[in-house]
N, CA, C and O atoms as a GROMACS GRO file, in nm:
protein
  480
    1UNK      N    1   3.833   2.710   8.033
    1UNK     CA    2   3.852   2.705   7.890
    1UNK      C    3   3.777   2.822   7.828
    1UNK      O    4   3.663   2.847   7.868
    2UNK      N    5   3.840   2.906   7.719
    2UNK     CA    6   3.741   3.007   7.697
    2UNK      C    7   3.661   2.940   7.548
    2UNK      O    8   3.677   2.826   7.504
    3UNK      N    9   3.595   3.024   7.502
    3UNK     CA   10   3.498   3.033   7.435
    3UNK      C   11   3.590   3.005   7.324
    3UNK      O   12   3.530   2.924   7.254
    4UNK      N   13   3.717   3.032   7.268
    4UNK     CA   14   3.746   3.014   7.112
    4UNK      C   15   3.849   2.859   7.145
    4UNK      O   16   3.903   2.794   7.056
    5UNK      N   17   3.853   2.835   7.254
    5UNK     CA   18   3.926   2.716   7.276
    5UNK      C   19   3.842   2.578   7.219
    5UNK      O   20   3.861   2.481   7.144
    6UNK      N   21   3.704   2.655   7.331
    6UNK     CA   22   3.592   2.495   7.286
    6UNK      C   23   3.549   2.493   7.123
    6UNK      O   24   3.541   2.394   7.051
    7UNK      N   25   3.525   2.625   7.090
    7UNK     CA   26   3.505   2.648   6.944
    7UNK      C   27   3.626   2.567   6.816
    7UNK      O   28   3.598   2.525   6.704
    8UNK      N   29   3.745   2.568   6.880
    8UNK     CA   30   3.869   2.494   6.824
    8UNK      C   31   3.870   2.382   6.840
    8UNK      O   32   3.926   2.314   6.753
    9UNK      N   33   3.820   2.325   6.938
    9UNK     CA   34   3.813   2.214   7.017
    9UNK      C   35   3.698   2.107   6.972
    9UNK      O   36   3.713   1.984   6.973
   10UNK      N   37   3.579   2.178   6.931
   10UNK     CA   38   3.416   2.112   6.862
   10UNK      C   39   3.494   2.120   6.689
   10UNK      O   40   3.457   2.038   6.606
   11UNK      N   41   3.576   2.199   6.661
   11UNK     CA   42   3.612   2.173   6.525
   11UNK      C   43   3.713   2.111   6.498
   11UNK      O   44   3.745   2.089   6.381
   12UNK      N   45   3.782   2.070   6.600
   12UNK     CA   46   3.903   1.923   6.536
   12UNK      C   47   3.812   1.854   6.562
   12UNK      O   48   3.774   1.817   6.450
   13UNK      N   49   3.723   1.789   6.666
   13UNK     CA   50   3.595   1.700   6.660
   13UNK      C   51   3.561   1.675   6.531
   13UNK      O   52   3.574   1.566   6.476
   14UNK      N   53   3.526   1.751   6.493
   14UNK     CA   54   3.424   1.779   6.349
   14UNK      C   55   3.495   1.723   6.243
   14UNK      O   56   3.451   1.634   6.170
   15UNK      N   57   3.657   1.799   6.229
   15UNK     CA   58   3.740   1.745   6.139
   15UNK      C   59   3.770   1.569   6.154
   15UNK      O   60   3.789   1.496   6.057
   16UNK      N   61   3.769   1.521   6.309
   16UNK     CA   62   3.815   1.352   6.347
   16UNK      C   63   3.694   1.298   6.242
   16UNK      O   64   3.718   1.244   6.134
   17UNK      N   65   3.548   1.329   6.300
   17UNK     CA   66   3.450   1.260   6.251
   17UNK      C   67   3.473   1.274   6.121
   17UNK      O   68   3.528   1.174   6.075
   18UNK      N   69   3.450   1.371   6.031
   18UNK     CA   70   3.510   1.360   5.840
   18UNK      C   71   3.594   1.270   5.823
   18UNK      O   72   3.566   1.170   5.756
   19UNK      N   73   3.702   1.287   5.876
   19UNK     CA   74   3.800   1.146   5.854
   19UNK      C   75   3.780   1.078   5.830
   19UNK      O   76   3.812   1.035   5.720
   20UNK      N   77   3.698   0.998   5.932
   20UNK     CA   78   3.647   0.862   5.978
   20UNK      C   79   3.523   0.846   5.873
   20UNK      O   80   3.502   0.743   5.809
   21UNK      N   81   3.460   0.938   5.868
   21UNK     CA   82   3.339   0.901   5.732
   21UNK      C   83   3.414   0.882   5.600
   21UNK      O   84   3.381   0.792   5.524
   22UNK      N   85   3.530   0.976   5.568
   22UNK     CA   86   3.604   0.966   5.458
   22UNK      C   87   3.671   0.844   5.422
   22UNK      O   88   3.692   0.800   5.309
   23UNK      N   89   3.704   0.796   5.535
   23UNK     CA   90   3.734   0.702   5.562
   23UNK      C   91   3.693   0.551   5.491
   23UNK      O   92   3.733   0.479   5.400
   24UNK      N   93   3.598   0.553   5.582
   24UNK     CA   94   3.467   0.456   5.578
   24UNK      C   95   3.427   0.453   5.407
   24UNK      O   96   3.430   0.343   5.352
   25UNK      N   97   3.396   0.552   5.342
   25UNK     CA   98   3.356   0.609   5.214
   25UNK      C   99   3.417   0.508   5.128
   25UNK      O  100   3.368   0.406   5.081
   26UNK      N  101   3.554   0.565   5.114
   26UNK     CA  102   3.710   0.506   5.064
   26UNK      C  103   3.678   0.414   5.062
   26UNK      O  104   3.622   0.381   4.958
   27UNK      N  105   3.689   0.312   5.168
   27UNK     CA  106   3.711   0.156   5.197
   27UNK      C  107   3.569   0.093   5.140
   27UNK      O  108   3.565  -0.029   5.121
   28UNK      N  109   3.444   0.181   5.112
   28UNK     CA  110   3.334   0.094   5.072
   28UNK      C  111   3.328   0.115   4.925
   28UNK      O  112   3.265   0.048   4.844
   29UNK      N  113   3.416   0.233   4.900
   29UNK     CA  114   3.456   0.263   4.735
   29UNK      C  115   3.512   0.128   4.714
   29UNK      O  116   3.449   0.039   4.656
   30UNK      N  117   3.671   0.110   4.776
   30UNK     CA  118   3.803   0.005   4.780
   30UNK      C  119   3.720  -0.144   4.739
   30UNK      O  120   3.749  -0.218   4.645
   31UNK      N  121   3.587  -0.167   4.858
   31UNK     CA  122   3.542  -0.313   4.824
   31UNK      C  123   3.464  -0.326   4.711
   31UNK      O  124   3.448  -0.430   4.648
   32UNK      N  125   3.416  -0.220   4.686
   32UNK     CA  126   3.311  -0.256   4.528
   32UNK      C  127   3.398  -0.225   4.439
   32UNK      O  128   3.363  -0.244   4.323
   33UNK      N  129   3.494  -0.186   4.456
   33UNK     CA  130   3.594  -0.206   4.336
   33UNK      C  131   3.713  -0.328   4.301
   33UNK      O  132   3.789  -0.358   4.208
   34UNK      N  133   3.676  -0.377   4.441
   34UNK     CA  134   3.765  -0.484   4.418
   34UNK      C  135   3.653  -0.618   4.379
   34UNK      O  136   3.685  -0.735   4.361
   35UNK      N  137   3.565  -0.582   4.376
   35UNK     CA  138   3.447  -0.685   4.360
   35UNK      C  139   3.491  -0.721   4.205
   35UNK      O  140   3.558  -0.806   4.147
   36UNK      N  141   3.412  -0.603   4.172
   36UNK     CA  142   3.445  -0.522   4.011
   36UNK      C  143   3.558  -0.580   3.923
   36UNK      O  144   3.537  -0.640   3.818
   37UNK      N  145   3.692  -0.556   3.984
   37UNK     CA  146   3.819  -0.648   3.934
   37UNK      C  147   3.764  -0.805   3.964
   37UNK      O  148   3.727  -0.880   3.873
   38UNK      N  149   3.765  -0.838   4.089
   38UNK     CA  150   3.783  -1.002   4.101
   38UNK      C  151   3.699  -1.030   3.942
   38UNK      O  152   3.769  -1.070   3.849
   39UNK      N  153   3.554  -1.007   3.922
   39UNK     CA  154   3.493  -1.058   3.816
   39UNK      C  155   3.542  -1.051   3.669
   39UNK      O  156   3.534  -1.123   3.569
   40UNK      N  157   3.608  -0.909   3.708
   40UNK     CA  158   3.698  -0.882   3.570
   40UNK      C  159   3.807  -1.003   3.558
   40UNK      O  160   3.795  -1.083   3.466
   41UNK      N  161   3.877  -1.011   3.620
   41UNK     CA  162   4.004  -1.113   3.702
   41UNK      C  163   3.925  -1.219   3.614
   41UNK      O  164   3.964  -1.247   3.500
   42UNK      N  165   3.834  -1.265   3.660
   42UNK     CA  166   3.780  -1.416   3.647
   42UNK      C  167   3.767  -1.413   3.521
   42UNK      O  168   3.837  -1.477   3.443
   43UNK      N  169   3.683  -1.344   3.494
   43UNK     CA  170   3.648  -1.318   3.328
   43UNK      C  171   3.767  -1.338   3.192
   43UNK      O  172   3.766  -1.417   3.097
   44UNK      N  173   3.875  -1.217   3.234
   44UNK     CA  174   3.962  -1.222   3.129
   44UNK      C  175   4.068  -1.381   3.170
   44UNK      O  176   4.091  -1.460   3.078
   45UNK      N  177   4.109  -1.402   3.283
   45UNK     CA  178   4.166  -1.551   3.305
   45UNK      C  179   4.096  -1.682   3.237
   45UNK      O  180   4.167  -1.759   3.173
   46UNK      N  181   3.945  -1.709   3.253
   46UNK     CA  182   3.872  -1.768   3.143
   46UNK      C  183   3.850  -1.800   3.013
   46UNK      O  184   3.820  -1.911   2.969
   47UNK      N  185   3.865  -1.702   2.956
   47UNK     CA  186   3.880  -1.636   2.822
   47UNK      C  187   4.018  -1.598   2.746
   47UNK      O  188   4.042  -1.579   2.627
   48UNK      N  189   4.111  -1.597   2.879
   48UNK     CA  190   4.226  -1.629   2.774
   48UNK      C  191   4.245  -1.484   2.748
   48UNK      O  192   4.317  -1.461   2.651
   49UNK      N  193   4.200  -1.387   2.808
   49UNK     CA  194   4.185  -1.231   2.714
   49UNK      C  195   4.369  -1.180   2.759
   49UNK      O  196   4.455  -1.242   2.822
   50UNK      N  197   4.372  -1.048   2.696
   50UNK     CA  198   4.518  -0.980   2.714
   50UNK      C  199   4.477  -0.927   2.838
   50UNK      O  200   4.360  -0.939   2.874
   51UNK      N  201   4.550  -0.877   2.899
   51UNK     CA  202   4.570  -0.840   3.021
   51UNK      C  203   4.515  -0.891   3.170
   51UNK      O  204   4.449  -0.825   3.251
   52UNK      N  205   4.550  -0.994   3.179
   52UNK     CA  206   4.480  -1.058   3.313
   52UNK      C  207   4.569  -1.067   3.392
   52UNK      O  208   4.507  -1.082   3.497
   53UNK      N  209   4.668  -1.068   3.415
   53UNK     CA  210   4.750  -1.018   3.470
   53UNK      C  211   4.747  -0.897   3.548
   53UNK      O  212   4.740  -0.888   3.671
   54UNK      N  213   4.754  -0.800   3.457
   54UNK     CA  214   4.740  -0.708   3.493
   54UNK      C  215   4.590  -0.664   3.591
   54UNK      O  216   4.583  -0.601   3.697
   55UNK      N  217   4.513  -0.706   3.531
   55UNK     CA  218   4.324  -0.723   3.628
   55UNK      C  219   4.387  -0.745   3.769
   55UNK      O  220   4.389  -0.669   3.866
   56UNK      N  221   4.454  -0.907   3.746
   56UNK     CA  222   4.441  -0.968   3.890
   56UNK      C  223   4.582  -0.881   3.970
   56UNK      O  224   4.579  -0.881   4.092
   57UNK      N  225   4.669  -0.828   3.920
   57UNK     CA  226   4.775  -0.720   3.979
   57UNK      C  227   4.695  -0.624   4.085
   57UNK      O  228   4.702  -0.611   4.208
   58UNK      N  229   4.603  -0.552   3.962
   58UNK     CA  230   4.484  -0.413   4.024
   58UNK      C  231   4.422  -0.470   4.147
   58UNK      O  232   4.418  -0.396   4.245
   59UNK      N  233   4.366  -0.606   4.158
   59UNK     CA  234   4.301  -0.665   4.257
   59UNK      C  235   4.379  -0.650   4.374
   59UNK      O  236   4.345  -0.576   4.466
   60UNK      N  237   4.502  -0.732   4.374
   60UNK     CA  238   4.548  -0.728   4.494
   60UNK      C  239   4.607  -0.589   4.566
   60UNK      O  240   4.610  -0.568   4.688
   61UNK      N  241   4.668  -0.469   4.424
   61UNK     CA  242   4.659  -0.346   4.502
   61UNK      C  243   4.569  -0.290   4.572
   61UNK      O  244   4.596  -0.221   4.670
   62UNK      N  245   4.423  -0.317   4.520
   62UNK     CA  246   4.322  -0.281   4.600
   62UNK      C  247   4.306  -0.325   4.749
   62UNK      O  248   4.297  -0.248   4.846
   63UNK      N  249   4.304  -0.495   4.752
   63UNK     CA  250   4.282  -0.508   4.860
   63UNK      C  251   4.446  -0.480   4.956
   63UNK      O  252   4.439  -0.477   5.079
   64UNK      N  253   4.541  -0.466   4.908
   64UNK     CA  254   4.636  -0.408   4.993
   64UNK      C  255   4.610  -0.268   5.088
   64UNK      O  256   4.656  -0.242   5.200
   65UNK      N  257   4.508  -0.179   4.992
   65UNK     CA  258   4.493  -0.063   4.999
   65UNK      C  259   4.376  -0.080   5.080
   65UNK      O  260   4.356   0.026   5.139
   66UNK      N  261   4.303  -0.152   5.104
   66UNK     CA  262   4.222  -0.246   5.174
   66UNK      C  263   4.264  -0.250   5.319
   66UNK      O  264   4.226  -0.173   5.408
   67UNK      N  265   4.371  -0.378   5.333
   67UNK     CA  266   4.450  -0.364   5.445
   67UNK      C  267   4.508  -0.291   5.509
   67UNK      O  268   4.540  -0.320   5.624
   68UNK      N  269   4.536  -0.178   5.453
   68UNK     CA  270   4.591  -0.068   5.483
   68UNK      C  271   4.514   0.028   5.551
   68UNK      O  272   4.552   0.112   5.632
   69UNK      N  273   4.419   0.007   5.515
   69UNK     CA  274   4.296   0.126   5.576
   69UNK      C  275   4.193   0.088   5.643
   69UNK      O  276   4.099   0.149   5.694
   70UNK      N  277   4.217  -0.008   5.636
   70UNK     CA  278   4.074  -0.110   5.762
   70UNK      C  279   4.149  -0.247   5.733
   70UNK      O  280   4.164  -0.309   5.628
   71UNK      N  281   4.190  -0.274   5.863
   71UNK     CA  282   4.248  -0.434   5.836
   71UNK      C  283   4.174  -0.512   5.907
   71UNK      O  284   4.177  -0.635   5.904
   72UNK      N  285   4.089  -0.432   5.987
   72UNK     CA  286   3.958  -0.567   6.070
   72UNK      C  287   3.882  -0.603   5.926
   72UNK      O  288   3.828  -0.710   5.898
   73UNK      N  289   3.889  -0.516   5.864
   73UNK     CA  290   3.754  -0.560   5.770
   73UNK      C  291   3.826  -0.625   5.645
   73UNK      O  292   3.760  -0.694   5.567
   74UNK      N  293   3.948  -0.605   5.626
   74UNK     CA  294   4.049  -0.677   5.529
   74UNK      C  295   4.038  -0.838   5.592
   74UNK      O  296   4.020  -0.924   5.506
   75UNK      N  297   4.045  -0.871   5.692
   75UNK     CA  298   4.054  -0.978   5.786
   75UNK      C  299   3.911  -1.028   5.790
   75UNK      O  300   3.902  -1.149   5.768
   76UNK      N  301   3.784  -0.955   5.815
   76UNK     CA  302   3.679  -1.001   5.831
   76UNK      C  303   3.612  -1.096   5.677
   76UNK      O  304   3.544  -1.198   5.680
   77UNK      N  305   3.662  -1.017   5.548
   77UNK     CA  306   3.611  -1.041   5.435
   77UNK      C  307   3.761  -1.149   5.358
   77UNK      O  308   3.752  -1.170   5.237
   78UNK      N  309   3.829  -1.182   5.400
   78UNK     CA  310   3.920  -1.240   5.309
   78UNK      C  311   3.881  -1.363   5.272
   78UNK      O  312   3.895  -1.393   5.153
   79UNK      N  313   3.825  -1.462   5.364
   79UNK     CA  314   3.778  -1.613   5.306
   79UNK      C  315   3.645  -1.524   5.230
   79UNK      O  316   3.648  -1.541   5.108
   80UNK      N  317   3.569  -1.467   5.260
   80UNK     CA  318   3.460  -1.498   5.165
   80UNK      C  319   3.527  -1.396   5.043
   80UNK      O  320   3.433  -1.379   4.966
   81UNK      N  321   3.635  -1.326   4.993
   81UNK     CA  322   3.682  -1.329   4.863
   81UNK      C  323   3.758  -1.405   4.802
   81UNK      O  324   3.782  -1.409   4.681
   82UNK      N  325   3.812  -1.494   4.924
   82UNK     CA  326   3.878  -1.655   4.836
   82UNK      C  327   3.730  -1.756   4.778
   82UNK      O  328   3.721  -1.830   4.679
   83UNK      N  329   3.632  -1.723   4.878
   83UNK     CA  330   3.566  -1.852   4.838
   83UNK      C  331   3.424  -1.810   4.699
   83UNK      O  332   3.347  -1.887   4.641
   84UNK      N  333   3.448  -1.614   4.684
   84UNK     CA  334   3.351  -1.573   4.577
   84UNK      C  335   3.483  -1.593   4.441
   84UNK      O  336   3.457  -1.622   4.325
   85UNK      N  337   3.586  -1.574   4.484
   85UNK     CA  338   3.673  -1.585   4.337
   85UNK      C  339   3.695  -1.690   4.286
   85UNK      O  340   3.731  -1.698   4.169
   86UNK      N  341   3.672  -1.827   4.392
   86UNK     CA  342   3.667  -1.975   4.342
   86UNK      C  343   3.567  -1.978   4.260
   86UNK      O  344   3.588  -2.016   4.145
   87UNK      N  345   3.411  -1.932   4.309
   87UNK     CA  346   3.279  -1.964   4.255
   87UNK      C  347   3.268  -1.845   4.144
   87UNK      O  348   3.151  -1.844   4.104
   88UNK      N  349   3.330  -1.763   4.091
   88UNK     CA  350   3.377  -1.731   3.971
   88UNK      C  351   3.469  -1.760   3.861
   88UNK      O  352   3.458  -1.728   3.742
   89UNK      N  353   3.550  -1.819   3.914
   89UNK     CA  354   3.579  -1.913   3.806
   89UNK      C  355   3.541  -1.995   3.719
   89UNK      O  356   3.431  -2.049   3.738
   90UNK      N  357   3.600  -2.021   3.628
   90UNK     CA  358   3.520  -2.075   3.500
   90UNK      C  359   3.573  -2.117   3.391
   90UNK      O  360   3.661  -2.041   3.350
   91UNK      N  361   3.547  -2.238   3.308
   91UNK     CA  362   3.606  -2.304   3.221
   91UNK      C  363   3.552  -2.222   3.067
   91UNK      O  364   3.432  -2.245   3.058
   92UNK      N  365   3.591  -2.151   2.968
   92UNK     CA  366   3.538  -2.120   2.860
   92UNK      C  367   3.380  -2.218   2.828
   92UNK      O  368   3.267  -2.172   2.840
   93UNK      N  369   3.407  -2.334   2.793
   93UNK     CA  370   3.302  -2.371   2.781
   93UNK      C  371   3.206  -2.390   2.863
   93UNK      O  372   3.100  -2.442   2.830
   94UNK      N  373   3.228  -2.358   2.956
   94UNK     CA  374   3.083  -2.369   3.101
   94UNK      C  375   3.096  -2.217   3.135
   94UNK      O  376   3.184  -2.161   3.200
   95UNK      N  377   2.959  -2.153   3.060
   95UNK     CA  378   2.951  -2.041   3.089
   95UNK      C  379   2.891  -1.995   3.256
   95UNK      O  380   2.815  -2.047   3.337
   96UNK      N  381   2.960  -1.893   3.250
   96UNK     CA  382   2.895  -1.830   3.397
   96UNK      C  383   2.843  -1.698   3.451
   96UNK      O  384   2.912  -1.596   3.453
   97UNK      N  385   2.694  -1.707   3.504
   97UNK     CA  386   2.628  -1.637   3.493
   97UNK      C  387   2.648  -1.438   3.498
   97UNK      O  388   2.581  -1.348   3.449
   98UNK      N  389   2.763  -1.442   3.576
   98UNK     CA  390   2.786  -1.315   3.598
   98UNK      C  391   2.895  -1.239   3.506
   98UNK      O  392   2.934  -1.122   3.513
   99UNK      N  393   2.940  -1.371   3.391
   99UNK     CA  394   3.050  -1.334   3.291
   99UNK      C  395   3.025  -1.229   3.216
   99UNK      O  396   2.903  -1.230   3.201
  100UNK      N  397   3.075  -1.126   3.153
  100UNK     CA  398   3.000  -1.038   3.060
  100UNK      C  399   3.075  -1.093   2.954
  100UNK      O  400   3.022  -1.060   2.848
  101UNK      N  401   3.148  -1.144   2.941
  101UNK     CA  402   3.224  -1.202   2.821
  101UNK      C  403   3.138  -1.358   2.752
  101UNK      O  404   3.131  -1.391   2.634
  102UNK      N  405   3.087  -1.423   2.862
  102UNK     CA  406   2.983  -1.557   2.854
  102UNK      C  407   2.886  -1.452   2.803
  102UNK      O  408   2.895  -1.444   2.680
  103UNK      N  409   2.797  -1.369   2.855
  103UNK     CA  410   2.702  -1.297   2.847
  103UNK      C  411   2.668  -1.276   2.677
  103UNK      O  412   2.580  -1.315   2.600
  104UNK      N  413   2.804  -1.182   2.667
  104UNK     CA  414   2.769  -1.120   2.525
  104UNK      C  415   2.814  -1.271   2.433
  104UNK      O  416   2.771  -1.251   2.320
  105UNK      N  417   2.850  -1.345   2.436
  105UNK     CA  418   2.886  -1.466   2.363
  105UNK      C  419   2.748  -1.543   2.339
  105UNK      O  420   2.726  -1.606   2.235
  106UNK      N  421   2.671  -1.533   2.428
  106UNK     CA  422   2.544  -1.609   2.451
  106UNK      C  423   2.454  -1.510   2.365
  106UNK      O  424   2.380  -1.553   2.276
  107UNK      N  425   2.462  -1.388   2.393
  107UNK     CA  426   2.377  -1.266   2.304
  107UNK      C  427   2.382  -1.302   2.160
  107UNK      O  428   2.287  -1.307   2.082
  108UNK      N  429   2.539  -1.330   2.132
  108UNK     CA  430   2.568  -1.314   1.995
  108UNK      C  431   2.516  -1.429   1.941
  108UNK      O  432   2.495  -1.431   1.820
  109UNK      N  433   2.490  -1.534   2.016
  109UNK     CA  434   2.458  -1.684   1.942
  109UNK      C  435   2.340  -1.668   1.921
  109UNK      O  436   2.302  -1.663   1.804
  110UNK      N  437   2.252  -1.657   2.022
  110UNK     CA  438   2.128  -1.603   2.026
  110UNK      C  439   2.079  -1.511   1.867
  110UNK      O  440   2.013  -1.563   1.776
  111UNK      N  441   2.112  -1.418   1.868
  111UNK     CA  442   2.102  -1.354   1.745
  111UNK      C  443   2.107  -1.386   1.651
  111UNK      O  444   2.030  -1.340   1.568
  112UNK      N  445   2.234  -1.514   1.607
  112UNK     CA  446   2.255  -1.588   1.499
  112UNK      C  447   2.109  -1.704   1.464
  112UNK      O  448   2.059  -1.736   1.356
  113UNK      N  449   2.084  -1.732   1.566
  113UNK     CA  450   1.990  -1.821   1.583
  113UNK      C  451   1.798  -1.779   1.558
  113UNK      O  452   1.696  -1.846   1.539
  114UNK      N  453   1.831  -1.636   1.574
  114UNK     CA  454   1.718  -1.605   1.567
  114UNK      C  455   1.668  -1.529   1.436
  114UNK      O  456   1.755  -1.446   1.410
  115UNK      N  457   1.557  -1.522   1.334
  115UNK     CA  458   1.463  -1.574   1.413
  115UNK      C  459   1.446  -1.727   1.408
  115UNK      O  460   1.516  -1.786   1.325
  116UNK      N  461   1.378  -1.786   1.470
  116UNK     CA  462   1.406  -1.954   1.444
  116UNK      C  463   1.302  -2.036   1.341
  116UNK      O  464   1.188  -2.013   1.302
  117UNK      N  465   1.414  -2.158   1.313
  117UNK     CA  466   1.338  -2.166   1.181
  117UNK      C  467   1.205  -2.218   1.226
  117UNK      O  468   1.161  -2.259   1.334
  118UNK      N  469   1.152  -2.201   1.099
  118UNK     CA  470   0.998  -2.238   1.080
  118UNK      C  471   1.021  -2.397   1.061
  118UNK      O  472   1.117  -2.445   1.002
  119UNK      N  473   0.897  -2.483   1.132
  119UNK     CA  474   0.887  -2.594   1.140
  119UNK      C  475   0.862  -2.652   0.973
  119UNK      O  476   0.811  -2.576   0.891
  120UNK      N  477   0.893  -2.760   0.944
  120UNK     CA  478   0.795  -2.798   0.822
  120UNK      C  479   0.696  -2.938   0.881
  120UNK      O  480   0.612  -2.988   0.808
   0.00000   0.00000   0.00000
């Protein structure tokens, strides 16, 4: 083998490994973004908001895009995103902790409430 062969040869190497980190990158982008939606998902379905539909649409493209690009790990994580999107769910009136929609609702009451009255 000469010298510009192995040199060609250590640099498709080089290029496989990028891939595979690019890769990897992507798919750890893909899951914190699908995190990101599910809560959104939960949030606007709760609340009744416009577009939840559309949230929980984005979700499942993600994790398609998910499956698509790592399906051991699409496979490894699927019950525990059935069983974090159950434990996000939520009735309007039973707020929940990770809601930002409960959140700022609770802020705003709070505020109304404060400062508190003086005893007599």
């Amino acid at each position: 083998m000469s010298a510009n062969n192995a040199r060609r040869h250590q640099t498709g190497r080089t290029e496989v490994a990028d891939l595979g980190r690019r890769r990897t990158e992507k798919v750890l982008g893909l899951l914190h973004l699908r995190e990101r939606l599910a809560l959104a998902a939960a949030e606007y379905e709760a609340h009744d908001l416009d577009g939840a539909f559309e949230v929980f649409q984005q979700q499942l493209d993600i994790e398609t895009a998910i499956r698509s690009l790592a399906p051991q790990v699409y496979e490894a994580r699927w019950t525990e995103w059935l069983e974090r999107d159950a434990a996000l769910a939520h009735a309007p009136e039973a707020p929940h902790p990770e809601c930002g929609h409960c959140q700022l609702l609770a802020r705003r009451s709070l505020s109304r409430d404060w400062p508190p009255a003086e005893a007599s």
